[in-house]
Biotite code that builds the C-alpha atoms (Angstrom):
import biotite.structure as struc

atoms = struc.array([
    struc.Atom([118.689, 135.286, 64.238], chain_id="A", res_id=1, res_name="UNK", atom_name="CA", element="C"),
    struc.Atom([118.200, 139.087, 63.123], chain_id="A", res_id=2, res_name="UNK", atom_name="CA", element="C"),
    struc.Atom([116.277, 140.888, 65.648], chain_id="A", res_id=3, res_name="UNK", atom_name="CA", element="C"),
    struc.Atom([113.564, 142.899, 63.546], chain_id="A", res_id=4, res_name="UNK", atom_name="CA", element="C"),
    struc.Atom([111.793, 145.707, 64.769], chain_id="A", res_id=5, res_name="UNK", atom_name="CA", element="C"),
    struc.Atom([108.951, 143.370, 66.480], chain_id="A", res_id=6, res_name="UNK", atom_name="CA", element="C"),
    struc.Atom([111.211, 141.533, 68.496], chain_id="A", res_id=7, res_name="UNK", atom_name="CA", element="C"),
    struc.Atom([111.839, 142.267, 71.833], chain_id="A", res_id=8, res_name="UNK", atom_name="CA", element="C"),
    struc.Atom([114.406, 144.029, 72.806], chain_id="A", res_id=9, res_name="UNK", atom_name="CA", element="C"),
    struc.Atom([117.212, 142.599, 74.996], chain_id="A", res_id=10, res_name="UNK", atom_name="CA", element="C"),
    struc.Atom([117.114, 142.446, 78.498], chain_id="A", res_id=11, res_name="UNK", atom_name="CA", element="C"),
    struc.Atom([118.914, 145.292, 80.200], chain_id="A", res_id=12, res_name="UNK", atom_name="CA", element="C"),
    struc.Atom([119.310, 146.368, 83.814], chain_id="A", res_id=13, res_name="UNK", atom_name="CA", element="C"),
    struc.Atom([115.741, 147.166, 85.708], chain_id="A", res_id=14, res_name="UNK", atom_name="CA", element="C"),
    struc.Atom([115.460, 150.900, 85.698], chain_id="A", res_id=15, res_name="UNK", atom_name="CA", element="C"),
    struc.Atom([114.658, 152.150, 89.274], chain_id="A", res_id=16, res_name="UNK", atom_name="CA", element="C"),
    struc.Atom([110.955, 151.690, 89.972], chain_id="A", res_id=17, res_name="UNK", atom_name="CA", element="C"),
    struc.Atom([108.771, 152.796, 93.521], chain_id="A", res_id=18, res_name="UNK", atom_name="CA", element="C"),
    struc.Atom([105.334, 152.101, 94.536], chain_id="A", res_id=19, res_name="UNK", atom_name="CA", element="C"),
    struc.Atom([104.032, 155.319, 96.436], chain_id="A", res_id=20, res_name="UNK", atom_name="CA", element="C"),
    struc.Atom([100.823, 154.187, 98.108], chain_id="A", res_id=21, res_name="UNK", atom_name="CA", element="C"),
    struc.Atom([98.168, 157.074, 99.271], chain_id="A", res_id=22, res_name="UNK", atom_name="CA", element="C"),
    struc.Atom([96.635, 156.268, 102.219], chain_id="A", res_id=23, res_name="UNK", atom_name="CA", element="C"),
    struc.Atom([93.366, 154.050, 101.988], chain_id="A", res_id=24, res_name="UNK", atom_name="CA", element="C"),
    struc.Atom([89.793, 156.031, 102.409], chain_id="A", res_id=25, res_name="UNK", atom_name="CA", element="C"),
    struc.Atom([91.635, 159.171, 100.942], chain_id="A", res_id=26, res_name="UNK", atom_name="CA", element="C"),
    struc.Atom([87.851, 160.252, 99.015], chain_id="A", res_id=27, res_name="UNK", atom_name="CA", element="C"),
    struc.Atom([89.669, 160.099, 95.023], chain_id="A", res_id=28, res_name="UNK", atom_name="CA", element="C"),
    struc.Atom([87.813, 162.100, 92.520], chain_id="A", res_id=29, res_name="UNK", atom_name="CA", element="C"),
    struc.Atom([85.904, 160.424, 89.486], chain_id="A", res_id=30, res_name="UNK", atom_name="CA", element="C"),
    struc.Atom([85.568, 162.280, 86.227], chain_id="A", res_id=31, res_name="UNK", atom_name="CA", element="C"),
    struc.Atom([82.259, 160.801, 86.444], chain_id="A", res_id=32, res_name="UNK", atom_name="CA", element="C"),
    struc.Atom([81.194, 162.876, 89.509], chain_id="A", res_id=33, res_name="UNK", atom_name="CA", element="C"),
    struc.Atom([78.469, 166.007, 88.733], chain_id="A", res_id=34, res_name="UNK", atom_name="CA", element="C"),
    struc.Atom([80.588, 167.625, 91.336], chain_id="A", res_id=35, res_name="UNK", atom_name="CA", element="C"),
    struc.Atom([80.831, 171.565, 91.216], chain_id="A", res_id=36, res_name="UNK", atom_name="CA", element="C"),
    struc.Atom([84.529, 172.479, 90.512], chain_id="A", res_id=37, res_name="UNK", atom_name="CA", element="C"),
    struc.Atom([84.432, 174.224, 93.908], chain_id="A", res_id=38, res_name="UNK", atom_name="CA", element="C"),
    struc.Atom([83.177, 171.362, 95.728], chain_id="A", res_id=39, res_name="UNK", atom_name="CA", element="C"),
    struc.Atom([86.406, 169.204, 94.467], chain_id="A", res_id=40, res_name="UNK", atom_name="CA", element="C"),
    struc.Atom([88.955, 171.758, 95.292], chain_id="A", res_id=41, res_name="UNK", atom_name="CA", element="C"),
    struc.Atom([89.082, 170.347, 98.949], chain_id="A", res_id=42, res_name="UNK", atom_name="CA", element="C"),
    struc.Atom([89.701, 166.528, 97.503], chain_id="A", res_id=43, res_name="UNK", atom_name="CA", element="C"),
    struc.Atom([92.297, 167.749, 95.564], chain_id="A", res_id=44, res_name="UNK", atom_name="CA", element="C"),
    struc.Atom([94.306, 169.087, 97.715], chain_id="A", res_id=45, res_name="UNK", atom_name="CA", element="C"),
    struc.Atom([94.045, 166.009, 100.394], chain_id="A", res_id=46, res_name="UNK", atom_name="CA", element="C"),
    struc.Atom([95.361, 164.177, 97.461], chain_id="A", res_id=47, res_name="UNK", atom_name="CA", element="C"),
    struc.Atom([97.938, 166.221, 96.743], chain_id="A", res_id=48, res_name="UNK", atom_name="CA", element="C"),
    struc.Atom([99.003, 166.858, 99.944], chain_id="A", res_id=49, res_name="UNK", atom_name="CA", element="C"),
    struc.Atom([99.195, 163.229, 100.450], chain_id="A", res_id=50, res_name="UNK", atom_name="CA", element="C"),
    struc.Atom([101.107, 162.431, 97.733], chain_id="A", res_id=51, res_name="UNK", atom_name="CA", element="C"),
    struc.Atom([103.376, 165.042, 98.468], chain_id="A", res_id=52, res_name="UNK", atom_name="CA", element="C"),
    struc.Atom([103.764, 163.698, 102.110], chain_id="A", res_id=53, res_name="UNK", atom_name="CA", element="C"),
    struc.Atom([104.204, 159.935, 100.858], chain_id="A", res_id=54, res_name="UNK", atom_name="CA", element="C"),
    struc.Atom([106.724, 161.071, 98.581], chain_id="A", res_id=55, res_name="UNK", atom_name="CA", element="C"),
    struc.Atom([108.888, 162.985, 101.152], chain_id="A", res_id=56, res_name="UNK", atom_name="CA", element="C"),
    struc.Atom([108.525, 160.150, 103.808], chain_id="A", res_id=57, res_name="UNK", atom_name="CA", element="C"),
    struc.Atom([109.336, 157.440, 101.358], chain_id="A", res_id=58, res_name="UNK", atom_name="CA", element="C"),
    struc.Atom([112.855, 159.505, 100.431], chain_id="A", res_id=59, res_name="UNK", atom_name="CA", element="C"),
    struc.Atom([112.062, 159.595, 96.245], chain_id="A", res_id=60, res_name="UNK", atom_name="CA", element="C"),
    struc.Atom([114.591, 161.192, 94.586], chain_id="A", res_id=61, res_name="UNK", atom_name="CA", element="C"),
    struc.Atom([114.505, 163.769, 92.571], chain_id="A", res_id=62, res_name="UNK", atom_name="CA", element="C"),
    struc.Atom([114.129, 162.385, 88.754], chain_id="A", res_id=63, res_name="UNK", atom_name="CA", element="C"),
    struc.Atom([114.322, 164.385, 85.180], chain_id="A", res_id=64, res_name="UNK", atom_name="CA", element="C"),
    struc.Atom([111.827, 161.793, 83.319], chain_id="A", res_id=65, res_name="UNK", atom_name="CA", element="C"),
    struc.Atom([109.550, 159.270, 84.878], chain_id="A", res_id=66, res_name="UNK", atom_name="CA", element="C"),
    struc.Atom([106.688, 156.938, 83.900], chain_id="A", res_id=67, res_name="UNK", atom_name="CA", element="C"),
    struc.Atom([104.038, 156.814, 85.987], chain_id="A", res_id=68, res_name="UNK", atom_name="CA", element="C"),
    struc.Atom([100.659, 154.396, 85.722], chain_id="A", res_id=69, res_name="UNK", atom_name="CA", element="C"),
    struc.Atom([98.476, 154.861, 89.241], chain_id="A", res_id=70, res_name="UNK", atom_name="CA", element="C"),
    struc.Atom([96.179, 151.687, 90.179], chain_id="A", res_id=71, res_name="UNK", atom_name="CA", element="C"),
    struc.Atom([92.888, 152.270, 91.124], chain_id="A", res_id=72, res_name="UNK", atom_name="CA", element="C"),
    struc.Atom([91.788, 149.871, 93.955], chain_id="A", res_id=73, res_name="UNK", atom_name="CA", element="C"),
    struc.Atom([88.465, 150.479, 94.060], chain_id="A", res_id=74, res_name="UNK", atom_name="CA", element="C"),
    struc.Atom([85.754, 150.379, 97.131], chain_id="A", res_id=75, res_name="UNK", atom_name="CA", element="C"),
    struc.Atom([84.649, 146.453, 97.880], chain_id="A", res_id=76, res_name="UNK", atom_name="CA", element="C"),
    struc.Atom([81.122, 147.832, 96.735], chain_id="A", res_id=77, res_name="UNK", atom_name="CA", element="C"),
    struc.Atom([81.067, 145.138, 93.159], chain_id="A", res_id=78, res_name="UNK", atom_name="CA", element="C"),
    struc.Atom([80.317, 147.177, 89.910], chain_id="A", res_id=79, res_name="UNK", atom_name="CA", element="C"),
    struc.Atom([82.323, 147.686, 86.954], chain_id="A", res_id=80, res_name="UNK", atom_name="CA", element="C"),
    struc.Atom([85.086, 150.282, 86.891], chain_id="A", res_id=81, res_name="UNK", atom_name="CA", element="C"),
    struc.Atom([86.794, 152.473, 84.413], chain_id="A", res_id=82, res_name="UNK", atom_name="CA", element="C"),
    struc.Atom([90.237, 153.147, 85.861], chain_id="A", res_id=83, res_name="UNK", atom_name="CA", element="C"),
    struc.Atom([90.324, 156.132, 83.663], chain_id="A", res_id=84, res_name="UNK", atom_name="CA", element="C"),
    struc.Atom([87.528, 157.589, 85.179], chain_id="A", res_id=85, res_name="UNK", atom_name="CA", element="C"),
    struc.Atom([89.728, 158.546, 88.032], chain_id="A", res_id=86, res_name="UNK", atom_name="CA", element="C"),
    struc.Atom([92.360, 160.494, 86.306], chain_id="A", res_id=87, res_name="UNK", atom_name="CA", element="C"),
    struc.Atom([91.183, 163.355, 88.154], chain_id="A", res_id=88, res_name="UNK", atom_name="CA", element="C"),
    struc.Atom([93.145, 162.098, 91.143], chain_id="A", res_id=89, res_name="UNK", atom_name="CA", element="C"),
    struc.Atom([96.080, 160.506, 89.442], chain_id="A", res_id=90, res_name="UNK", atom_name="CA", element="C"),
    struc.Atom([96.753, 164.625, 87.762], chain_id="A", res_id=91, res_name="UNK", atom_name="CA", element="C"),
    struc.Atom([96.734, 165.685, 91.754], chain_id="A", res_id=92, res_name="UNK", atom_name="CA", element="C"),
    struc.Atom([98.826, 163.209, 92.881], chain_id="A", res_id=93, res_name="UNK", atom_name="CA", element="C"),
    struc.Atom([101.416, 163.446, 90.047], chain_id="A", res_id=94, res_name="UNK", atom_name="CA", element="C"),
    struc.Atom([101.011, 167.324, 90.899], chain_id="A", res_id=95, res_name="UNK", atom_name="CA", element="C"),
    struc.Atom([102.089, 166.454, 94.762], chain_id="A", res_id=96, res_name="UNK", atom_name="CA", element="C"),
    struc.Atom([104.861, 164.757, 93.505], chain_id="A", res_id=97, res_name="UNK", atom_name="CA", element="C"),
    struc.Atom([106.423, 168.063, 91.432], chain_id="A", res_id=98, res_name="UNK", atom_name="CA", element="C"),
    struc.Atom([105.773, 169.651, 94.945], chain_id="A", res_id=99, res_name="UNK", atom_name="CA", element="C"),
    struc.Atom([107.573, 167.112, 96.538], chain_id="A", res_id=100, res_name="UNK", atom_name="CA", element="C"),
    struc.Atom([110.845, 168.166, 93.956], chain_id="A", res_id=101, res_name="UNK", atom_name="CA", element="C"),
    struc.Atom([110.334, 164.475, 92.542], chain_id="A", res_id=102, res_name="UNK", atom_name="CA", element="C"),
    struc.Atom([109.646, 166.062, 88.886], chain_id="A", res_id=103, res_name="UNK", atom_name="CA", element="C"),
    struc.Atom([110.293, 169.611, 87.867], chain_id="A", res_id=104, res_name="UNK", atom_name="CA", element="C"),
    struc.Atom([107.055, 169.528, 86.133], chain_id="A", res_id=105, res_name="UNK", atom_name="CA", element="C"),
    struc.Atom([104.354, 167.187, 84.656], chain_id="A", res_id=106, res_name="UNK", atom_name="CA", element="C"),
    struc.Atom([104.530, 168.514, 81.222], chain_id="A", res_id=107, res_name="UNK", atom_name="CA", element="C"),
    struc.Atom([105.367, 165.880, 78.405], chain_id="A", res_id=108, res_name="UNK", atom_name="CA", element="C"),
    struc.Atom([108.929, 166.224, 78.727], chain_id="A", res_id=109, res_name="UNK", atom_name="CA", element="C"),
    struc.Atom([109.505, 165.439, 82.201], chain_id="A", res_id=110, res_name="UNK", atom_name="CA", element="C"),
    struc.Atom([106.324, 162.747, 82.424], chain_id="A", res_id=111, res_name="UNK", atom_name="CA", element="C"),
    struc.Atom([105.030, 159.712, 80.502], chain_id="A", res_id=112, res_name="UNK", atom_name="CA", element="C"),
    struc.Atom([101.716, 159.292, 81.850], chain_id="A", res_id=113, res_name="UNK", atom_name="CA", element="C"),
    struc.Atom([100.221, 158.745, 84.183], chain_id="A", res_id=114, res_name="UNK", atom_name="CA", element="C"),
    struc.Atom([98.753, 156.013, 82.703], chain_id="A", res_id=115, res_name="UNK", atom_name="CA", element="C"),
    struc.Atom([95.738, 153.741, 84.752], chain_id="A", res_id=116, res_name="UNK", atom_name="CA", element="C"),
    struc.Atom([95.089, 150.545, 85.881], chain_id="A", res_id=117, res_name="UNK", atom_name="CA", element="C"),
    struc.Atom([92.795, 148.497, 87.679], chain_id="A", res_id=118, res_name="UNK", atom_name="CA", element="C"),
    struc.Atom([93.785, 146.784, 91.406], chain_id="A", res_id=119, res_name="UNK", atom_name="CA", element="C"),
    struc.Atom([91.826, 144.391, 93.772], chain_id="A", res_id=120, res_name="UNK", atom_name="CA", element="C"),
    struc.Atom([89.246, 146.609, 95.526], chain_id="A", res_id=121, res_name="UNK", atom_name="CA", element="C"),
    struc.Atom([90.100, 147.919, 99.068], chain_id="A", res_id=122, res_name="UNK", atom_name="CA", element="C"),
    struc.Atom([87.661, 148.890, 101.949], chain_id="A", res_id=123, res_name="UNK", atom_name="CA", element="C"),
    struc.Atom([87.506, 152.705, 100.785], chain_id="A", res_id=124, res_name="UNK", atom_name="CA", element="C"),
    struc.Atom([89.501, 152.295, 97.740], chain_id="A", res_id=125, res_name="UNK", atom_name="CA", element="C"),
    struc.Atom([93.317, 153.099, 97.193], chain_id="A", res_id=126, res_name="UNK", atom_name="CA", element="C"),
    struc.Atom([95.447, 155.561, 94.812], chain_id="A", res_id=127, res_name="UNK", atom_name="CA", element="C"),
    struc.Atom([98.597, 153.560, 94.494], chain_id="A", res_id=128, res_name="UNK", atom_name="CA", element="C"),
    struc.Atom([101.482, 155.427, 91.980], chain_id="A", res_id=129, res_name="UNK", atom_name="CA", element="C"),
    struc.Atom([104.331, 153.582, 90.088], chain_id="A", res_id=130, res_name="UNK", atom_name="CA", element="C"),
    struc.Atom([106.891, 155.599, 89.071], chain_id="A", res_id=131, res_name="UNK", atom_name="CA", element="C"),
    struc.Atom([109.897, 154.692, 86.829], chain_id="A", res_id=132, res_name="UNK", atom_name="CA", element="C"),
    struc.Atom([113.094, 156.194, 86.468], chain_id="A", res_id=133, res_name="UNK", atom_name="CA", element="C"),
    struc.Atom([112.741, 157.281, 82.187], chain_id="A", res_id=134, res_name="UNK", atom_name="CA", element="C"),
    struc.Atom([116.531, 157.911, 82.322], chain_id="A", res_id=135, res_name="UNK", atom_name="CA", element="C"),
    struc.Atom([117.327, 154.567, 83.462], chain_id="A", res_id=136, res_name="UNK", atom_name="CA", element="C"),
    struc.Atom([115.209, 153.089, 80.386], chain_id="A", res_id=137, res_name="UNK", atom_name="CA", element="C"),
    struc.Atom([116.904, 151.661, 77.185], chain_id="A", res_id=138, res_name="UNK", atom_name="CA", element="C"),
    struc.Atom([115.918, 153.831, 74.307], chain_id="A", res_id=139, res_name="UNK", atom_name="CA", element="C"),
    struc.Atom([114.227, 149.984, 72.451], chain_id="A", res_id=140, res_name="UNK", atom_name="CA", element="C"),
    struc.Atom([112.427, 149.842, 76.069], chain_id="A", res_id=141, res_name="UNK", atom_name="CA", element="C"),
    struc.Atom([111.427, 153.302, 75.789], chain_id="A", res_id=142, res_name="UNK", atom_name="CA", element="C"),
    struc.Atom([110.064, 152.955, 72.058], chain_id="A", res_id=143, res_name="UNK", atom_name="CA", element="C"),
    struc.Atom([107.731, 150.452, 73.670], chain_id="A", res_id=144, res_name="UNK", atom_name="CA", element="C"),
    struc.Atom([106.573, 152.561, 76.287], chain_id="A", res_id=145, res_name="UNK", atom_name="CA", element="C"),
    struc.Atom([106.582, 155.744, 73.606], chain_id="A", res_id=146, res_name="UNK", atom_name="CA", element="C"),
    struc.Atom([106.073, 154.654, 70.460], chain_id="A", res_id=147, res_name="UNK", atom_name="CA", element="C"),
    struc.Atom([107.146, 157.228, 67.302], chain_id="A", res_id=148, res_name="UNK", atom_name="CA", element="C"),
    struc.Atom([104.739, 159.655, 66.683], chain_id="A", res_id=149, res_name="UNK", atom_name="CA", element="C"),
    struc.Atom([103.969, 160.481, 70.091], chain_id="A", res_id=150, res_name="UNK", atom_name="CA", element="C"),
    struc.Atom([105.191, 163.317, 71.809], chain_id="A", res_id=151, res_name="UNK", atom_name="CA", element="C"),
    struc.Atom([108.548, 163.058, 73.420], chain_id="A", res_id=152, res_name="UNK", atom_name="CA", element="C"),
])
């Protein structure tokens, strides 16, 4: 069997991977909120402060590249979510984390993502990171992740 560029590819070692969970009932900001740019400044920076704190109790190491996807856990209030919609706190997290010395930056060269998903709702929803280890990826695994054409 030839392996053609649809296949898989083959397994290789796991690259290193950590869940970083923000503390439950942080308030995470919605791109959907009418909120005056002044008014979310506070929210940010609990969020970022948090992630920074997570990050430096939890011992991350520092890392050149990473993938990160955050999952939303929403509040236990039933409706239909967007996990996009709360990008706003997934940028101040990731931006806690380059405070934190985990990633010199969160431009496109050092970050891949943050990408969202959707989790089981929580009583005052949950920011939960995962971040991957990019330089522990095989370049077929990274393709997947990546695909040519985008920015790398």
């Amino acid at each position: 069997m030839t392996m053609t560029s649809l296949d898989p590819p083959k397994p290789t070692t796991r690259p290193r991977t950590w869940r970083l969970e923000l503390p439950a009932e942080i308030t995470l900001i919605n791109a959907n909120d009418r909120m005056h740019p002044a008014k979310h400044s506070p929210y940010i920076k609990v969020i970022r402060q948090a992630a920074w704190a997570m990050a430096r109790h939890r011992k991350l190491p520092a890392l050149q590249r990473a993938h990160i996807y955050y999952v939303i856990h929403p509040d236990t209030k039933g409706r239909r979510r967007d996990p996009g919609n709360w990008s706003p706190s997934a940028k101040a997290a990731v931006d806690g984390l380059v405070d934190a010395g985990i990633l010199p930056d969160d431009n496109h060269t050092h970050l891949l993502g943050p990408d969202p998903r959707i989790g089981a709702p929580v009583k005052g929803s949950q920011l939960v990171l995962w971040i991957t280890d990019l330089d522990q990826i095989s370049p077929e695994h990274l393709a997947l992740l990546n695909p040519p054409g985008a920015l790398s």
